[in-house]
C-alpha positions in Angstrom: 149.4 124.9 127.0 151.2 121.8 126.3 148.0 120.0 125.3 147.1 122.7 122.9 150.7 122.6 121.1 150.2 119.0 120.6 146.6 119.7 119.1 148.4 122.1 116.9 150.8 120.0 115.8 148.6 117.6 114.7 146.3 119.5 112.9 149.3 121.3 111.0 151.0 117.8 109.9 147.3 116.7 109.3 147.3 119.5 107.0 151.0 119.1 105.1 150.2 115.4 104.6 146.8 116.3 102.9 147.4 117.2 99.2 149.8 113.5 98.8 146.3 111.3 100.6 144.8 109.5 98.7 142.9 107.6 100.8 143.9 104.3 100.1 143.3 104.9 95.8 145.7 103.4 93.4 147.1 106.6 91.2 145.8 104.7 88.2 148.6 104.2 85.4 146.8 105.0 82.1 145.3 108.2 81.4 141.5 107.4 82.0 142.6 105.2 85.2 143.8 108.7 86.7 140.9 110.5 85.9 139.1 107.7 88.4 141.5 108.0 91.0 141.3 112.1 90.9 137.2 111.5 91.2 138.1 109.0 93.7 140.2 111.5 96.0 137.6 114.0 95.5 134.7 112.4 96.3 136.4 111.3 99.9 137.4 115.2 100.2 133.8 115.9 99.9 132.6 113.1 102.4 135.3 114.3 105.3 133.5 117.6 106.0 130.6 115.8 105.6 131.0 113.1 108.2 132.6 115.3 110.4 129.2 117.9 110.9 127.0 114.9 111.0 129.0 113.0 113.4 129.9 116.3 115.0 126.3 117.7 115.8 125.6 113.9 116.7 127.9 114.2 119.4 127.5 117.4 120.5 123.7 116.5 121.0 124.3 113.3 123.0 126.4 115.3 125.4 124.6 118.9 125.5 120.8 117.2 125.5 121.7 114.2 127.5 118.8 113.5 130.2 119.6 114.1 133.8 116.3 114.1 135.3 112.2 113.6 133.9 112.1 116.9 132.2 112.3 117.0 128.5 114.4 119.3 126.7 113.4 122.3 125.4 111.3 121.6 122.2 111.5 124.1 118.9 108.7 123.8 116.5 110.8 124.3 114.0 113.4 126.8 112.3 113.3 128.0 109.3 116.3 128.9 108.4 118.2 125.7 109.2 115.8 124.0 107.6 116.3 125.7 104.4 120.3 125.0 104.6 120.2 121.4 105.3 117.9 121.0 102.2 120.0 123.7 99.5 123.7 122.6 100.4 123.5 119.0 99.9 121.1 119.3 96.8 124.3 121.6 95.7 127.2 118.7 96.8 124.5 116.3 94.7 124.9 118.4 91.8 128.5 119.5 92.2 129.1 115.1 92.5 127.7 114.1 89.3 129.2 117.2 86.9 131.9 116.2 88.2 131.2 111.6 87.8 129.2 112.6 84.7 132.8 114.9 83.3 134.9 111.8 84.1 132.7 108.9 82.6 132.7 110.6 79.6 136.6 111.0 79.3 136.7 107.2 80.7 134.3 105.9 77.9 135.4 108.1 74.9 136.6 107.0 71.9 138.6 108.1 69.6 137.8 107.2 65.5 141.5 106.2 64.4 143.5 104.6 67.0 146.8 103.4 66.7 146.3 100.0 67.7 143.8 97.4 68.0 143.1 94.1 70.4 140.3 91.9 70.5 139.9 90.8 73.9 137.7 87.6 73.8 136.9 85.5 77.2 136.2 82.1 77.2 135.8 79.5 80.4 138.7 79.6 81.0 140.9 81.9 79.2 141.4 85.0 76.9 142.2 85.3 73.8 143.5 88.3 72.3 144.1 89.0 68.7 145.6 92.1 66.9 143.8 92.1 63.6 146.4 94.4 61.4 148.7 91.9 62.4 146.9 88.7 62.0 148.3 88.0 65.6 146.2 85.8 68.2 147.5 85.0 71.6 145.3 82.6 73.3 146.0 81.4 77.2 146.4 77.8 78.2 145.3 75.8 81.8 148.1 77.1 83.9 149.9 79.3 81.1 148.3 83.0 81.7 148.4 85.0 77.7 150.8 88.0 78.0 150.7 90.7 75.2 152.7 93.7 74.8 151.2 97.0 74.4 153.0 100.1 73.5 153.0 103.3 75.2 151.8 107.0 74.4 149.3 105.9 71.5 146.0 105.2 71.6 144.7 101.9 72.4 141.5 100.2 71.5 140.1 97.4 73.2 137.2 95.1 71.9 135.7 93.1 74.8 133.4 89.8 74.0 132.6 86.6 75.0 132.4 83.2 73.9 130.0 81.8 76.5 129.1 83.3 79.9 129.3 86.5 81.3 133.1 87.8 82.2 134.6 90.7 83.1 138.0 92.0 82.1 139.2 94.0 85.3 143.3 95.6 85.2 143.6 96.9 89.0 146.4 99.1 88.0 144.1 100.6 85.5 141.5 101.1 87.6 139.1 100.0 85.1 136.6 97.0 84.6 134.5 96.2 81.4 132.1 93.2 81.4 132.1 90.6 78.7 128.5 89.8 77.4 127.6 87.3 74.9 126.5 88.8 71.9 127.9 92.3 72.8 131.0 94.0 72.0 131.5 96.9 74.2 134.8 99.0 73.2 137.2 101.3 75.3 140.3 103.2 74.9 143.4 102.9 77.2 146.5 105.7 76.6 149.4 103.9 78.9 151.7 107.1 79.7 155.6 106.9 78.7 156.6 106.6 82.4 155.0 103.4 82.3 157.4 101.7 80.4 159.2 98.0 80.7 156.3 97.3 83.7 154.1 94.5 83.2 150.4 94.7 84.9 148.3 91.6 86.1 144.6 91.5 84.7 142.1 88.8 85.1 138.4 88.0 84.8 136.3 89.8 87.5 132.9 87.8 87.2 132.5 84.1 88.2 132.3 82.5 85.3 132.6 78.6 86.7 134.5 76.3 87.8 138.4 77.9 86.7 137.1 81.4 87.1 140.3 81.8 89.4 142.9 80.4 86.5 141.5 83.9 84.2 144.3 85.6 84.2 146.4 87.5 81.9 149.7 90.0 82.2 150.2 93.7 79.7 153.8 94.3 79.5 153.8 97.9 78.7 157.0 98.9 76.0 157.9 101.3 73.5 156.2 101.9 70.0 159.6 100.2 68.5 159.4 97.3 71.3 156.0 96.5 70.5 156.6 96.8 66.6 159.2 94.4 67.1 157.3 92.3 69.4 154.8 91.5 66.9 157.0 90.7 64.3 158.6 88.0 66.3 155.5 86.8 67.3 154.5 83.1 65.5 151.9 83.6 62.4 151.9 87.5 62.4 151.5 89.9 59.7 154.1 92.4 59.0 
């Protein structure tokens, strides 16, 4: 009796502490970043039942089937029925998992035709330079002297990724988001940081090895009001009003 309490017990905690797992996923802090870490989250929920029949029948084979003596087990030809379910479902999960990668890649990757502000993120070995063109505002990192840049909250956010040489990749982890720097290409990408998110600064950096410095690629986004970063600029050396 006491043995089964404890199982129940466990179970039902398993079950309260469910819906706040996120199985080790960041919650992502702009809008498109949480769309990852939902798809995250529900692609582990889908794996868990999953691995638990596999490993399950696994087991319960190994014990139930194991050998005691020269005689085989009994051997089916073949059944029709199971056969049919273990080919439909997962062609359904396959399906259900990329409406549901294809939904979220889209809202990830879309653009919107006016947004509110603009940066040119351009890598270099070893550094990034990031300009604002309404502004006439650059802000280029040194050896040893990371580039931060404010970025305001709530509006829309458009990022121009290129390189100057080699292949790079700009990678936020509290984003949750990575876009390769190509020479020759400009690939483009919105970011919407969320209100909450103000007066925190995040840590981004080049995610490709690039050479020798690759580890000095960093950079930091403070994230601050519309007014903040209005006023930012405006102090900034060589800007545009």
């Amino acid at each position: 009796m006491a043995r089964r309490f404890a199982l129940l017990t466990v179970v039902l905690v398993s079950l309260a502490a469910a819906p706040s797992c996120r199985f080790g996923a960041g919650q992502g802090v702009t809008d498109q970043g949480q769309k990852i870490s939902s798809l995250y989250v529900l692609l582990f929920w889908i794996a868990i039942p999953v691995a638990v029949i596999v490993y399950g029948l696994m087991l319960w084979s190994i014990v139930r089937y194991r050998r005691r003596n020269d005689d085989l087990p009994k051997q089916t030809r073949s059944n029709l029925p199971i056969e049919v379910a273990y080919t439909v479902i997962p062609i359904f999960m396959v399906i259900g998992i990329f409406i549901a990668t294809f939904r979220t890649e889209r809202t990830v990757d879309r653009v919107v035709s006016n947004p509110t502000v603009v940066v040119n993120a351009t890598a270099f070995q070893w550094q990034w330079r990031f300009q604002f063109p309404a502004s006439n505002l650059s802000v280029v990192g040194l050896p040893n002297r990371p580039p931060i840049i404010e970025l305001p909250v709530g509006e829309t956010i458009r990022v121009n990724v290129a390189s100057a040489d080699v292949v790079h990749s700009l990678f936020v982890p509290a984003f949750l988001f990575k876009r390769d720097a190509i020479p020759g290409v400009v690939n483009h990408f919105d970011w919407t940081i969320p209100a909450s998110a103000a007066g925190q600064t995040f840590r981004g950096e080049c995610a490709a090895f690039c050479g020798l410095n690759h580890a000095q690629m960093t950079f930091f986004i403070k994230a601050v009001t519309p007014e903040e970063f209005q006023s930012w600029l405006t102090q900034q050396p060589g800007a545009t009003p």
